[in-house]
GUVO-574609 format. One record per residue: x, y, z of N, C-alpha, C in turn. Coordinates in steps of 0.001 Angstrom, whole numbers, plus 500000, padded with zeros to 6 digits. Example, Ala and Ser with C-alpha at 12.3 -4.5 7.8 and 13.67 -1.06 7.14 Angstrom:
// residues 2
513190494310507800512300495500507800513200496700507800;512850497750507080513670498940507140512900500030507870;
// end
This chain:
// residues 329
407420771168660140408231769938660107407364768745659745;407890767532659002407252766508658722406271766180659912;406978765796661316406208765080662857405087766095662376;405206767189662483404297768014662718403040767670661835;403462767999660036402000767576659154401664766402659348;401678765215659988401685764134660214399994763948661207;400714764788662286400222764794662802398446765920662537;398537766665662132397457767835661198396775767202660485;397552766381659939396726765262658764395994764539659179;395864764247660529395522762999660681394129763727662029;394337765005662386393376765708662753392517766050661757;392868766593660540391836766994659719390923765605659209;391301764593658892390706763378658586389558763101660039;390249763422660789389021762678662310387721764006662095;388557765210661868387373766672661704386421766391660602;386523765890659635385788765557657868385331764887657880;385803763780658557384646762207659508383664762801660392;383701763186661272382840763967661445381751764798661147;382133765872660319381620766450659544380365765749658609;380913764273658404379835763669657219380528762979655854;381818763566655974382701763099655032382648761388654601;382124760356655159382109759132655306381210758549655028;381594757627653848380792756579653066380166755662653819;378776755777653743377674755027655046377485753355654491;377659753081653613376687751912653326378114750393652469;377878749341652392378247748279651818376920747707651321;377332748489649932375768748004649124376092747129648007;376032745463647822376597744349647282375104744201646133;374097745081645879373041744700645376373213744796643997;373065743482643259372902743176641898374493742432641463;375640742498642644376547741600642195376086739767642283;377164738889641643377015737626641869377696737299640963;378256735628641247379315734955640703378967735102639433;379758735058638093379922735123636721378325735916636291;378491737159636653377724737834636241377720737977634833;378823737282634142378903737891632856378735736627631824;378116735590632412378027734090632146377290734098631112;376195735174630750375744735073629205375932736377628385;376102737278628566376495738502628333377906738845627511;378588737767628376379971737531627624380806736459628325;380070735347627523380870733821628434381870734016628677;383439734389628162385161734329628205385197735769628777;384517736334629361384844737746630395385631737194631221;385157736227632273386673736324633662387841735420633101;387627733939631537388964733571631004389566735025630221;389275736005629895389996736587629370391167737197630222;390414738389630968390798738848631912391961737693632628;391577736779633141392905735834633154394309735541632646;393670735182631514394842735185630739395613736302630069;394616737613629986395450738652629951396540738924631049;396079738646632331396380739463633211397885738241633679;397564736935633386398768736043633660399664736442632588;399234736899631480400818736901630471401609738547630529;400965739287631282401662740381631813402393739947633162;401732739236633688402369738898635467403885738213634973;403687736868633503404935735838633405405966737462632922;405602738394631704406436739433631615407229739990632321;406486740324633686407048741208634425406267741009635648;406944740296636385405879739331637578405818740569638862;406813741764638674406454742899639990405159743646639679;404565743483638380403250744325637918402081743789639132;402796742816639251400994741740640745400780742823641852;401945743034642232401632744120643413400924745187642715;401057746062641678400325747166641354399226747104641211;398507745791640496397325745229639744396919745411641232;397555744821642603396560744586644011396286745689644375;397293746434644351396891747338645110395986748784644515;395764748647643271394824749144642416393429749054643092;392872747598643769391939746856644135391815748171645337;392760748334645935392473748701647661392041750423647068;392971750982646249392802752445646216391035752814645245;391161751827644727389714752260643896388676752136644898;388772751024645711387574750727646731387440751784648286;388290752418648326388774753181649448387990754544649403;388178754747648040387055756168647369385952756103646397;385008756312646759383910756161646271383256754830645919;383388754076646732383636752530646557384230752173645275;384344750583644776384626750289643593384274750428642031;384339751810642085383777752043640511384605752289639681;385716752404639446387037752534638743387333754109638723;387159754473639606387209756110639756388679756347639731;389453755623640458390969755272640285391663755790638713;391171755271637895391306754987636794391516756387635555;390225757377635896389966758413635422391140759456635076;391178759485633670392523760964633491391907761986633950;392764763079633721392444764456634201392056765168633131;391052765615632953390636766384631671390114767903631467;389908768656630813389938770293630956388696770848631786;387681769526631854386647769837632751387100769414634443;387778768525634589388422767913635980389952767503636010;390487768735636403392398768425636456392521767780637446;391794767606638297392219766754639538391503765486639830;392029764536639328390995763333639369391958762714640683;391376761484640874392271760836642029393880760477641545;393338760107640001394855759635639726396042760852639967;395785762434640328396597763265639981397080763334641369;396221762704642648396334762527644093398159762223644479;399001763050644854400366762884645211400906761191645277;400248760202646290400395759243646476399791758407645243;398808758653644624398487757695643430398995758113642004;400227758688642103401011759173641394402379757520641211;402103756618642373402771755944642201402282754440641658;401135754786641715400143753229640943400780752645639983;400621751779639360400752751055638337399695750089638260;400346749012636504399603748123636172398406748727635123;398230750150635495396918750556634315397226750371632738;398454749851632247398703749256631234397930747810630773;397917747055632004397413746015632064396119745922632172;395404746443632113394070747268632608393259747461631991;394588748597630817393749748734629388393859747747628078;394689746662628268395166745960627573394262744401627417;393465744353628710392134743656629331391062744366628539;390862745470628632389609746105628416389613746101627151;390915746113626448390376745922624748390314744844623960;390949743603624766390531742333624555389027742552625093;388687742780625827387107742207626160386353743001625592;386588744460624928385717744986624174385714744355622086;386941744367621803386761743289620464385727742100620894;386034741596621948384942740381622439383536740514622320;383210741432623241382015741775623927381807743378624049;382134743985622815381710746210623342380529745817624014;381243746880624919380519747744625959379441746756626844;380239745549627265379415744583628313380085744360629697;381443744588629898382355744685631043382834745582631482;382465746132632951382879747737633529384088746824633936;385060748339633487386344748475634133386497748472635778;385319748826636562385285748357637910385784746851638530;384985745819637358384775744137637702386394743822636702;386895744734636006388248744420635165389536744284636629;389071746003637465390018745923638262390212744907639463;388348744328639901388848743126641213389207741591640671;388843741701639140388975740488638587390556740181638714;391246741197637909393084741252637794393646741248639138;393375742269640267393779741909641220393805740768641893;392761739818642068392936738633642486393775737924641519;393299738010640078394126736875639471395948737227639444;396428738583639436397522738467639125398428738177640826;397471737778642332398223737625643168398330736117643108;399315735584643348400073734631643336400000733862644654;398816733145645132398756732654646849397469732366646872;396824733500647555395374733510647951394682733616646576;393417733308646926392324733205645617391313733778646432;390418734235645991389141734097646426388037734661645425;386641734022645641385276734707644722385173735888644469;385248736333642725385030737937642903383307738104642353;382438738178642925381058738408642555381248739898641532;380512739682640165380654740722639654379602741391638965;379221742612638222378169743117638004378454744370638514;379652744989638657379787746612639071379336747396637750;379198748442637715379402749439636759380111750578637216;380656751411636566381804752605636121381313753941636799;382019754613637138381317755584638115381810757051636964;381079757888637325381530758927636290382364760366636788;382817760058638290383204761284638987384481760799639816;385346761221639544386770761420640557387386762473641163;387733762501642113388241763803643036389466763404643837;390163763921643306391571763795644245391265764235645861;390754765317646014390482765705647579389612764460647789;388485763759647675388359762686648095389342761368648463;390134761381647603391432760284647569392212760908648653;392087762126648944393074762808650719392288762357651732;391284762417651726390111762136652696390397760582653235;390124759349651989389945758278652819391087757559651929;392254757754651569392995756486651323393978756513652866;394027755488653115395362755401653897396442755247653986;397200755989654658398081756696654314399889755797655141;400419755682654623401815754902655072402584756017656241;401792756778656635401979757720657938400843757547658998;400472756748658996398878756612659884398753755671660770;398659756436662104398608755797663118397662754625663374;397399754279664484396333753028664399394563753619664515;395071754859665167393705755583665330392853756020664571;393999756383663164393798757170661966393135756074661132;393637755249661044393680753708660146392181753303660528;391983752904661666390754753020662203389480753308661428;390058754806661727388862755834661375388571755546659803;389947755389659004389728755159657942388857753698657344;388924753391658153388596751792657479387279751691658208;386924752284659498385542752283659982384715753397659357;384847754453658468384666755192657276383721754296656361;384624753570655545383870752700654343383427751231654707;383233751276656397382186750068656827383154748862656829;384580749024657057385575747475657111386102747777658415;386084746579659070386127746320660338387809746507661114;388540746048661631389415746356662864390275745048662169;389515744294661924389906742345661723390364742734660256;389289743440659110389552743859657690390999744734657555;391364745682658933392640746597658740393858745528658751;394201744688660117394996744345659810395136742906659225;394172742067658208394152741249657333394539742083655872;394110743103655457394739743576654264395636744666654404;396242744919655325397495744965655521398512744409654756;398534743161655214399417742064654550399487741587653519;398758742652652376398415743012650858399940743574651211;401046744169651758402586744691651850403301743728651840;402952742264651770403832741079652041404612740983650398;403947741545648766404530741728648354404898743381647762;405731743448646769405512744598646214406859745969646918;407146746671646028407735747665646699407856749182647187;408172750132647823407845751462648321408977752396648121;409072753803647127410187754793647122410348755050648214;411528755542648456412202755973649512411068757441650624;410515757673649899409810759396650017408372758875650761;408429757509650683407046756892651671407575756697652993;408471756636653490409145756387654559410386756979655243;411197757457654556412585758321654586412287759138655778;410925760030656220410988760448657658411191759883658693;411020758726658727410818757805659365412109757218660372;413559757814659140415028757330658953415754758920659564;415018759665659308415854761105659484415051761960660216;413934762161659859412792763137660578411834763630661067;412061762148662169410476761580662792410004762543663609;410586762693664882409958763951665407411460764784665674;410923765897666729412217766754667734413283766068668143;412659764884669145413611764400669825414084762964669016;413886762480668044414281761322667388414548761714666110;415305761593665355415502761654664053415189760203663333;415367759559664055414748757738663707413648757684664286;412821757046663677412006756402664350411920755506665386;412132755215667261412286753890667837411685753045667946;410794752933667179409921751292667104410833750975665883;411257751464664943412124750870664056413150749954665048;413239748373664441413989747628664591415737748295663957;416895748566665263417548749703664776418520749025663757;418566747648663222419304747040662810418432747232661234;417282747198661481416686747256659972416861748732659469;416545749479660268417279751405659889418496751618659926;419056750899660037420483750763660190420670750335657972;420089749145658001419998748584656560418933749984655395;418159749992656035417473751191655376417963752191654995;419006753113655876419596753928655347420472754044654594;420941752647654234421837752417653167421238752045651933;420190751672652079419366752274650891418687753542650822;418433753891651180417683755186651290418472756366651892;419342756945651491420412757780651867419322759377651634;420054760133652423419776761079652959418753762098651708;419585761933651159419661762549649954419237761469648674;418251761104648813418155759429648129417848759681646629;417633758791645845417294759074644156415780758498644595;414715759814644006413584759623643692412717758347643548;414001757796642399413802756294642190413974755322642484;414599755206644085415091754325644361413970753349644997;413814752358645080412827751487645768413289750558646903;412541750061647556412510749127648821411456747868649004;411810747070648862410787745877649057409682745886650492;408357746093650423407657745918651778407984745297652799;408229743993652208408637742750652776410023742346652690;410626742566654171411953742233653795412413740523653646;411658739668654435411643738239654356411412737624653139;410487737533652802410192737323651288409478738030650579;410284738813649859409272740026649151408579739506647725;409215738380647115408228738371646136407497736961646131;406911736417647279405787735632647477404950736146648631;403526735835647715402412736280648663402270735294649804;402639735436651092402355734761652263402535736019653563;402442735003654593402391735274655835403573736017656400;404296736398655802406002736452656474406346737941656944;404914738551656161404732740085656559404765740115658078;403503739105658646403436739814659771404499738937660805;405516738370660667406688737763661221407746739514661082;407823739807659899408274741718660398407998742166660681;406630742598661094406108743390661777406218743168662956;406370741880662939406741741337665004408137741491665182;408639742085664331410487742258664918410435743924664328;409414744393664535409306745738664055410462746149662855;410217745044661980410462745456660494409719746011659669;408193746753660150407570746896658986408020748525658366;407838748611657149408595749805656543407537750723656802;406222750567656645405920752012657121405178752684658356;404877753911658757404208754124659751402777752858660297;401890752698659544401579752247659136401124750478659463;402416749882659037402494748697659385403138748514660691;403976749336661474404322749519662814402988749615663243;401803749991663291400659750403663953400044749465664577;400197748349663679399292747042664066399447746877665444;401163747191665768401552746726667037400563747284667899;400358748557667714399447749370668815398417749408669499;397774748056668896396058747955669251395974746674669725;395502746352670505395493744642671065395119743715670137;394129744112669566393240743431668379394269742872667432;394911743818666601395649743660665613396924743071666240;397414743094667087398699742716667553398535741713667981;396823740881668395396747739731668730396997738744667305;396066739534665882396244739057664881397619738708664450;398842739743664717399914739640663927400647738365664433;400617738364665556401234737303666801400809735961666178;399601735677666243398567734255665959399172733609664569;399135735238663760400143734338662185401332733766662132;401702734707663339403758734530663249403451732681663977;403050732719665349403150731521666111402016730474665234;401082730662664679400689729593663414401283729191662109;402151730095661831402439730318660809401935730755659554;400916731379659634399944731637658883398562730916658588;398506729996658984398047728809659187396269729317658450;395641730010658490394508730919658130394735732271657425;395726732778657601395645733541656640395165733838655311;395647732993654374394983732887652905393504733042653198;393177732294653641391400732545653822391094733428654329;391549734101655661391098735406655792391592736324655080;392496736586654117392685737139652932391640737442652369;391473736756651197390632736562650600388698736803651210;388460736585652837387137736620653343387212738598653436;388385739114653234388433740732653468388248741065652567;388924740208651414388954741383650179387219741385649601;386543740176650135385431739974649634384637741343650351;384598741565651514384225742665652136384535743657651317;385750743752651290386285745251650570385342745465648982;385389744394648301384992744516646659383528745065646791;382675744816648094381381745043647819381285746668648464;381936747765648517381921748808649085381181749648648227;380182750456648466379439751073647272379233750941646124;378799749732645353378956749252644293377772750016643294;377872750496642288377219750991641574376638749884640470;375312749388640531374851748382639686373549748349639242;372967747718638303371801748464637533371903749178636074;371384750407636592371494751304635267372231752575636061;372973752120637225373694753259637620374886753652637211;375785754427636977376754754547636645377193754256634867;378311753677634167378096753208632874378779752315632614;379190751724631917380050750820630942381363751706630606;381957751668630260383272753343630070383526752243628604;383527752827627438384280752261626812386160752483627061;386495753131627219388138753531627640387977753598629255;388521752694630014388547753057631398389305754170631807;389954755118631105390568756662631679389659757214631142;388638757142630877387792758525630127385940757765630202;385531759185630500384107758837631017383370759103629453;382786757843629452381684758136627735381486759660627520;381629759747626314380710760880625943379664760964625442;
// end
């Protein structure tokens, strides 16, 4: 039963942590502001303005572009490992990973990378493409992206099982995950609220509505008025395609209003219910709702800075990719 792998999953992750499975270090050595200041002056205006005239197109692409940021840095730190097709030497890259089956924005991605290669071949890793776009295409917070990554040459979907986190994951699990790649308790539930925009298929949550455990078919931390609304979107039998906004308050501005649902236990997934669970985080969620966010943006932005520097490959490590789905030949 679903309760059941839920729960297995989230044993085998604490067993593999253990084991050694877990990225030891936040190594920031050789990044810094406009790394690309002579190399290729219009590297971060490009990237800009690429990445704003896809956002005015089609302004739901911001959430994908962000959350691109979290899944690349989660595995193998930020080297664009995310990114990698599957090829006859490696069918299973991360991108083939069940859940990163739902990414987007890598249109936008590659559409950056070939403006900046007519510019500048082979001077900008697709690593510093992906934290550059993510910040620029969110709409709120800003913050410094120090850059100077390079391109990593190896992806593994079983790695992407290991440490992404998962919209079924308790607070314990979440934890583990985020004390894994060296981000703190304060880092879980500040980028969290990376869910304030953006939206989730039905198949991220739908257990949640029908087949939580034995004795509940709902979930009861679900607010029963919001599962009540949920299941009328998300019917039993739902279309594949159907979607749900993270944020039911304001789903398409980046602010604070996430964690105002999460305090009326609106949040849609396992996941974002969790925060409640830990004093820490539930002190955080509380402080935004009764400030109103009042700090947020900045601690935004002071996480993601944490997050961008997670195993950074820089030097002569790693490469330049001319095509960010495909490793030089």
């Amino acid at each position: 039963m679903a309760y059941k792998s839920r729960q297995l999953g989230s044993s085998l992750v604490f067993i593999l942590m253990l084991l050694g499975f877990v990225i030891l270090a936040i190594d920031a050595k050789g990044l810094k502001l406009h790394f690309y200041k002579h190399s290729c002056p219009q590297a971060e205006k490009i990237v800009k303005e690429v990445t704003a005239k896809y956002v005015m197109q089609d302004p739901t692409v911001s959430a994908p572009l962000l959350r691109l940021t979290f899944h690349d840095c989660f595995v193998r730190g930020c080297d664009a490992s995310v990114l990698l097709e599957p090829t006859k030497g490696n069918n299973a890259t991360e991108k083939t990973y069940p859940p990163n089956l739902t990414l987007g924005g890598f249109y936008v991605i590659d559409a950056i990378k070939s403006a900046l290669e007519e510019k500048c071949p082979g001077v900008v890793s697709c690593a510093d493409i992906i934290q550059l776009a993510g910040r620029d295409a969110a709409s709120g917070p800003s913050w410094k992206v120090l850059t100077g990554r390079r391109d990593g040459t190896i992806s593994l979907a079983s790695e992407a099982a290991i440490y992404l986190p998962s919209p079924y994951d308790n607070i314990t699990v979440l934890k583990q995950k985020f004390e894994a790649v060296t981000l703190s308790v304060y880092d879980l539930v500040v980028l969290s609220a990376a869910h304030t925009i953006g939206a989730s298929h039905c198949a991220s949550f739908s257990e949640r509505l029908y087949n939580f455990s034995r004795s509940s078919g709902t979930d009861p931390s679900l607010n029963p008025h919001y599962a009540k609304w949920l299941k009328k979107e998300c019917l039993k039998n739902y279309n594949t395609s159907t979607t749900v906004n993270l944020d039911p308050i304001t789903p398409n501005k980046f602010d604070s209003m996430y964690y105002l649902a999460v305090s009326q236990h609106r949040g849609l997934f396992e996941s974002d219910a969790a925060l409640l669970e830990d004093k820490r985080t539930a002190d955080y969620v509380r402080s935004q709702v009764k400030n109103n966010g009042a700090t947020f943006m900045a601690d935004f932005g002071k996480s993601m800075a944490n997050m961008y520097k997670l195993k950074v490959l820089t030097g002569t490590e790693g490469e330049i990719r001319k095509r960010c789905g495909y490793v030089n030949s």
